[in-house]
C-alpha positions in Angstrom: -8.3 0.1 7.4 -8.3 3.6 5.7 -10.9 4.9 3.7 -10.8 6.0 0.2 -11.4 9.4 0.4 -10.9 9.8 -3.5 -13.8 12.0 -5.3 -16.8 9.7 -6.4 -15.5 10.4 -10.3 -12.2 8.8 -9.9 -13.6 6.0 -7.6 -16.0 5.2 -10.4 -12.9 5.3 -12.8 -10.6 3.2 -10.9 -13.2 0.7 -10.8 -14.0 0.6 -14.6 -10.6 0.6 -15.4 -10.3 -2.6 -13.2 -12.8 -4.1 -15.3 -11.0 -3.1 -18.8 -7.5 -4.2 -17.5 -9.1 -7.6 -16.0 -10.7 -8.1 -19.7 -14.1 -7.4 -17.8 -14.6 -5.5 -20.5 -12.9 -6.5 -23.8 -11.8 -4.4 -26.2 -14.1 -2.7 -28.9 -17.6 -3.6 -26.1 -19.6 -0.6 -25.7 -19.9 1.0 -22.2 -23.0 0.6 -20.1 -24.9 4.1 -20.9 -24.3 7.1 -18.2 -27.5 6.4 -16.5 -27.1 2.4 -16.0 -23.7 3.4 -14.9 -25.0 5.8 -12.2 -27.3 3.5 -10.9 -24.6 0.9 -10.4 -22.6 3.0 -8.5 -25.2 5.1 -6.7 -23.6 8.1 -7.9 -25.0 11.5 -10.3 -24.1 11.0 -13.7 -22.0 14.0 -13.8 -20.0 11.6 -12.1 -19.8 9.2 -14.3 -19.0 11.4 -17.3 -16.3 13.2 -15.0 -15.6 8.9 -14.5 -15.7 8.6 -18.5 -13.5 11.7 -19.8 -10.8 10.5 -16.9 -10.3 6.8 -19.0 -10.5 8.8 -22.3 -7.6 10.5 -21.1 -5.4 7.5 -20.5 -6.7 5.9 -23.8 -9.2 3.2 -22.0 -12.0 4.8 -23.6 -13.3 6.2 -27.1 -15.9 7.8 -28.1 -18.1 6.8 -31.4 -20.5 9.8 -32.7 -23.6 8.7 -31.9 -23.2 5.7 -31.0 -21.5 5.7 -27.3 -18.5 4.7 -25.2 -16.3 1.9 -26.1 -12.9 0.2 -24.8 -10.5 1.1 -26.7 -8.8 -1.4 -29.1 -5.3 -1.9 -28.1 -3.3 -3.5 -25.7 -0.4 -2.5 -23.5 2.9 -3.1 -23.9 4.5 -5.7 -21.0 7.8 -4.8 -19.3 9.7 -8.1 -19.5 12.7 -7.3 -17.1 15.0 -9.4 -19.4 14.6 -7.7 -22.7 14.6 -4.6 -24.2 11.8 -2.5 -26.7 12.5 -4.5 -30.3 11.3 -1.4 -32.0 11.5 -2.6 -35.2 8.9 -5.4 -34.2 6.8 -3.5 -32.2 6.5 -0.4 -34.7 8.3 1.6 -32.0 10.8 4.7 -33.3 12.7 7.2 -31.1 13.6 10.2 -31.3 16.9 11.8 -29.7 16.2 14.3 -27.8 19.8 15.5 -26.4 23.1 14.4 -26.1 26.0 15.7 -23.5 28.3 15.3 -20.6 26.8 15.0 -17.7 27.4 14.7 -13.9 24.4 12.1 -13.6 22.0 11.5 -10.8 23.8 9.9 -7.5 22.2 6.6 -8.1 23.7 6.5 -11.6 27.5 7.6 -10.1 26.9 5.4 -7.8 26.7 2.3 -10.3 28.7 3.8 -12.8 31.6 4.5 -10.4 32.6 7.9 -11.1 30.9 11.2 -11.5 30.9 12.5 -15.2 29.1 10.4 -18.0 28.2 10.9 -21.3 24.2 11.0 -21.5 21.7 10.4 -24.5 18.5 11.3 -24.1 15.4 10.0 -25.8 12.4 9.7 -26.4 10.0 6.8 -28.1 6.9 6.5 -29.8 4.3 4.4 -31.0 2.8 5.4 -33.7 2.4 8.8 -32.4 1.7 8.0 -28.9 4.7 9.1 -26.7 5.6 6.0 -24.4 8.9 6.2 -22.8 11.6 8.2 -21.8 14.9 7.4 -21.5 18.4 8.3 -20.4 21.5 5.9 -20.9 24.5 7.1 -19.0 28.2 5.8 -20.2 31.6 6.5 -17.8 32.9 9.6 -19.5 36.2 8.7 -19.1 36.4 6.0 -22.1 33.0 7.2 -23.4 33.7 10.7 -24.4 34.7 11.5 -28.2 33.0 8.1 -29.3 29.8 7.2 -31.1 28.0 7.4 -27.7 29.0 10.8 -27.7 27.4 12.2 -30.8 24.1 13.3 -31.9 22.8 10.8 -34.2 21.2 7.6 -34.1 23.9 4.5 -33.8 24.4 1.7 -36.6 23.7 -1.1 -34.6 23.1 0.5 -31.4 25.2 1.0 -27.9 25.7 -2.8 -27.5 27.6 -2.4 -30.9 29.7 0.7 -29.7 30.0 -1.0 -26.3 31.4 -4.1 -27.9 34.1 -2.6 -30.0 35.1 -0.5 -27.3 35.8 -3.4 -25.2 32.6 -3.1 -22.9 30.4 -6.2 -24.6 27.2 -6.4 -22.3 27.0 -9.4 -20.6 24.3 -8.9 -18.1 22.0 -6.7 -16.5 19.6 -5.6 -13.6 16.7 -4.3 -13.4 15.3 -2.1 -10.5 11.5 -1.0 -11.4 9.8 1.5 -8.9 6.9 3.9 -9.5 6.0 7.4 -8.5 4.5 10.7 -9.9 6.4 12.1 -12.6 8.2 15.2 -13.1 6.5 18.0 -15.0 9.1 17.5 -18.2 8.1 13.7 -18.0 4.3 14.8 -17.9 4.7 17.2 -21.0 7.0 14.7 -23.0 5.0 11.9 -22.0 1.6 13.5 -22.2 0.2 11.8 -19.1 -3.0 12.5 -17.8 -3.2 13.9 -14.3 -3.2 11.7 -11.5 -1.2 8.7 -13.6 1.9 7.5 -12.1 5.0 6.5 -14.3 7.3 3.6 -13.8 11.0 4.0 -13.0 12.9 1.6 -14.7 16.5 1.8 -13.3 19.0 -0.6 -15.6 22.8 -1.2 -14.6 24.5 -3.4 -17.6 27.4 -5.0 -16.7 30.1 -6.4 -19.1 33.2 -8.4 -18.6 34.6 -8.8 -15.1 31.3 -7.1 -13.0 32.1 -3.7 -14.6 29.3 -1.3 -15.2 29.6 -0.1 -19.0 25.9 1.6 -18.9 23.3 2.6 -16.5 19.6 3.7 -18.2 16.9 5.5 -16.7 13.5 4.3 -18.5 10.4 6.6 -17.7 7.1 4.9 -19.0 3.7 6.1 -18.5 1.7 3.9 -15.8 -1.4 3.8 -18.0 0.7 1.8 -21.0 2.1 -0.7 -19.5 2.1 -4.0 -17.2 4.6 -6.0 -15.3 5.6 -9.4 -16.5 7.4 -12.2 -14.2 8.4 -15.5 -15.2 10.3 -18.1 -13.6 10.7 -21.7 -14.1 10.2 -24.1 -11.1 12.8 -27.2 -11.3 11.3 -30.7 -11.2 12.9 -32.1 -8.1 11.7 -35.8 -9.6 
């Protein structure tokens, strides 16, 4: 087995963060005090502040003048591999960020099936809490000089453009990864150090198996959870 050879702080962190995640500790409970903590860990309580200030960070933790550590109110959002953000129910907004013609990643040619795309960049928000980044990639070849190809927001959305273009989406996949992020996705994102992001890699497919969009989704580790359902036929 290999041994954790994290600093005490972030041990101590990873552990409370377990707690808050498992609803150990609910939302709006006040934090054991720094001393109680240290002595449950058998650790300084530097350590435990350095501990605290990490989950304040990621938004696990607030502080109440004079009156101690709490869990944050809140919940994260799920990642339900067969939908997409309903911004409008969730309070979410975007903003667009940029909008050109691309030669996209390989991955993205790959699916897409040919080497220049129109991109649109952008960014969402809760409130104004930055949670995802996103690029949507279109075949430049039919793509190019349409809605998808200009700088505002879409009536409707891409599914609309998609479907009077001749490109209705009829299904997609989902590939969901994770890793460190990039230092735009840190800055954009405002993650804390040491948080990972989820790569959420989407290919929608319209009539005939044909790719009409591939999206690159970017969400901060610390903000969301994964959600799997399936439904187990009676075989009565």
């Amino acid at each position: 087995m290999r041994p954790d050879t994290r600093h005490p702080s972030h041990k101590v962190a990873a552990d409370l963060r377990a707690q808050i995640m498992a609803g150990l500790l609910a939302p709006g409970e006040q934090l054991p005090s720094t001393a109680q903590l240290a002595e449950k860990y058998d650790v300084v309580g530097t350590t435990v502040q350095n501990a605290v200030r990490i989950l304040k960070g990621e938004g696990f933790l607030t502080s109440r003048t004079g009156a101690g550590v709490y869990v944050r109110e809140g919940h994260p959002f799920t990642v339900r591999a067969a939908a997409y953000f309903e911004p409008a129910s969730r309070g979410v907004t975007y903003k667009i960020l940029d909008v050109a013609e691309v030669e996209p990643p390989a991955d993205v040619a790959r699916d897409l099936g040919e080497g220049h795309a129109v991109c649109r960049c952008r960014l969402m928000l809760r409130g104004d809490v930055p949670v995802e980044l996103s690029r949507s990639y279109y075949p430049a070849s039919w793509a190019a000089g349409t809605a998808l190809a200009g700088r505002g927001k879409i009536r409707g959305g891409a599914p609309a453009v998609l479907a009077e273009l001749g490109y209705p989406q009829r299904e997609w996949t989902d590939e969901i990864s994770t890793r460190p992020p990039t230092t735009e996705e840190a800055e954009l994102l405002d993650i804390p150090e040491g948080v990972p992001v989820l790569r959420q890699f989407r290919t929608i497919y319209s009539d005939g198996g044909r790719v009409a969009e591939v999206t690159v989704m970017i969400k901060p580790g610390h903000l969301y959870k994964l959600e799997y359902r399936q439904v187990v036929a009676d075989e009565g």
